[in-house]
C-alpha positions as CSV (number, residue, x, y, z in Angstrom):
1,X,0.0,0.0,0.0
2,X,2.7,2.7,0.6
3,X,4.7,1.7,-2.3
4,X,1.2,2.3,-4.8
5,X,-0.5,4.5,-2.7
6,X,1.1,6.7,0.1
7,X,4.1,7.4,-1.3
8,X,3.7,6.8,-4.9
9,X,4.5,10.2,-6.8
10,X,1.3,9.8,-9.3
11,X,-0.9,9.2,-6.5
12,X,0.6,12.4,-4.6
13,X,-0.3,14.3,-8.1
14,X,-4.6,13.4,-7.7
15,X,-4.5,14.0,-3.7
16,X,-5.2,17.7,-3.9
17,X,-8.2,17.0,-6.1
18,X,-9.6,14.1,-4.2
19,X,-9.6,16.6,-1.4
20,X,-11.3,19.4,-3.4
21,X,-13.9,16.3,-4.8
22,X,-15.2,15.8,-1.1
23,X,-14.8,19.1,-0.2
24,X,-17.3,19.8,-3.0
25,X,-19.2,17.3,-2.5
26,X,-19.9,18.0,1.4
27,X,-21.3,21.5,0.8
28,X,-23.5,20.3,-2.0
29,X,-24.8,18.0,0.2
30,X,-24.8,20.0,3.6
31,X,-26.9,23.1,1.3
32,X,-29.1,20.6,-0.3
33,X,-29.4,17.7,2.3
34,X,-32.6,16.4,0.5
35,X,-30.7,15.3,-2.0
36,X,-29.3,12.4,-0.5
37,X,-31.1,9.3,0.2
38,X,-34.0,8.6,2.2
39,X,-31.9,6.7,4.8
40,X,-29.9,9.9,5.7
41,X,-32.4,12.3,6.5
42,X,-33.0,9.5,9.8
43,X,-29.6,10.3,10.4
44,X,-30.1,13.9,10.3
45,X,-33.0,14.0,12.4
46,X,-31.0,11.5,15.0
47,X,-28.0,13.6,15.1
48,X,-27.4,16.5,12.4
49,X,-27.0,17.5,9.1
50,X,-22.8,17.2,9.0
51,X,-23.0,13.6,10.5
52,X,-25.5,12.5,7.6
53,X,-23.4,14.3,4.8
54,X,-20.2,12.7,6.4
55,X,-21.8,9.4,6.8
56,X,-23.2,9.6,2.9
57,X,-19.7,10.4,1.3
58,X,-18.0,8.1,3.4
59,X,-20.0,5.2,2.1
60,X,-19.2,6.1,-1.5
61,X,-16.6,4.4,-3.4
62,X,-14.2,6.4,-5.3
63,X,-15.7,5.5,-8.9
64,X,-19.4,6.8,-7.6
65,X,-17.8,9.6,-5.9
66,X,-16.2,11.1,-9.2
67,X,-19.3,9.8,-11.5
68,X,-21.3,12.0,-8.4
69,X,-19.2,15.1,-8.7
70,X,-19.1,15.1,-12.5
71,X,-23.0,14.5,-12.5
72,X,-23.4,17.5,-10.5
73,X,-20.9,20.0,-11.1
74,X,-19.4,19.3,-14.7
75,X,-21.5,21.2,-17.7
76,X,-23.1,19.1,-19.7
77,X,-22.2,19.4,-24.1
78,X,-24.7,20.8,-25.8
79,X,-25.9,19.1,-29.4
């Protein structure tokens, strides 16, 4: 794992945008909370809207996280 991941130079290169991608993400989702499944807004009403969002995203897996952030904040081409 440190060899591919941790301390791999290429990996190093994409950490500052998987940083940004949550960061993203979290807002989104903290400013429209009914956006997120029907299991988390339990969650919010048990504890509060951060634990929900954080619980959410940290369920996601890295492919449904990007497909997520492009859905939502990438524009869309025109035909």
């Amino acid at each position: 794992m440190f060899e591919r991941v941790y301390t791999n130079p290429n990996a190093k290169l994409e950490e500052g945008k998987a940083v940004a991608l949550v960061e993203k993400l979290y807002a989104y989702f903290k400013e429209n909370p009914k956006k997120m499944p029907e299991e988390y807004q339990s969650i919010i009403m048990e504890n509060d809207v951060d634990r929900a969002v954080c619980d959410y995203i940290s369920g996601m897996s890295d492919s449904y996280a990007v497909d997520l952030y492009s859905e939502l904040f990438v524009p869309k081409s025109w035909k």
